[in-house]
N, C-alpha and C positions, 0 to 999 in steps of 0.2 A: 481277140478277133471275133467280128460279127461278119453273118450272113444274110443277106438277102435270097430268099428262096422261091418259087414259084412250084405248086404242087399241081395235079391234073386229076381229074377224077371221070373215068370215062362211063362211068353209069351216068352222071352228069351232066356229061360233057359239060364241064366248068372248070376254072384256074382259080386255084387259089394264091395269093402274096402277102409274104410275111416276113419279118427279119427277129434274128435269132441268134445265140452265141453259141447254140447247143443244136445243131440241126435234126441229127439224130433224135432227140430226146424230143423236141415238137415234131418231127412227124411220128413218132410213136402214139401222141395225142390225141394228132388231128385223126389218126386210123382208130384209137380205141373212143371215141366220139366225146373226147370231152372240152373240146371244144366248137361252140354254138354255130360259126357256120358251118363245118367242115362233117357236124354230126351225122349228118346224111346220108354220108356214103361212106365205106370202108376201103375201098378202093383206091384211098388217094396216093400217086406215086410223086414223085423229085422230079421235074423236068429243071428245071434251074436253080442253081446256086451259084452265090457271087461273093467271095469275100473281102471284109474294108476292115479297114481297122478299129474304129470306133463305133459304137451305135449311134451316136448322131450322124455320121455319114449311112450308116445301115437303113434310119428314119430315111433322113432323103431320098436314098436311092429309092425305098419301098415306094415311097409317093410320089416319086415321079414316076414311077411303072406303073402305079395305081392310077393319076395324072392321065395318064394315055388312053384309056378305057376301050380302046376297040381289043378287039381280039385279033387282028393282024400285026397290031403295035405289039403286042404280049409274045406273040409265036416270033417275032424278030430277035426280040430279046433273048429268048429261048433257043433259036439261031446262031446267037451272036452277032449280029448284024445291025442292034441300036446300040453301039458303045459309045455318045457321043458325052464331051465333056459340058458341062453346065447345066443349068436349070432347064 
């Protein structure tokens, strides 16, 4: 099982989007800064997770949330409120 996840960092104020089979285990990561975007800030919490079955559905889903690039599309998702099927 994979996840798609969306993390928050309010020193920030930025989202971060990622998909993962180990959710746990990357945001442990992205808090102890090693990896390059996320190194910024320690702060970062789980506002979203989504799970699919496979990582190629994981890929998709990540980039089409990436795809949406505003930040009212991101907080929907976050919501629950963009669950639509397709591209």
């Amino acid at each position: 099982m994979f996840h798609v996840y969306i993390l928050y960092s309010p020193s920030l104020d930025r989202f971060y989007i990622g998909q993962t089979n180990d959710v746990a285990r990357r945001i442990f990561f992205h808090r102890a800064g090693r990896e390059t975007y996320t190194r910024r800030a320690e702060d970062w919490a789980l506002v979203f997770s989504k799970a699919v079955g496979t990582r190629g559905e994981a890929l998709l889903l990540e980039q089409r949330i990436k795809r949406s690039k505003s930040r009212k599309s991101i907080q929907r998702w976050i919501q629950g409120g963009d669950q639509r099927v397709g591209p």
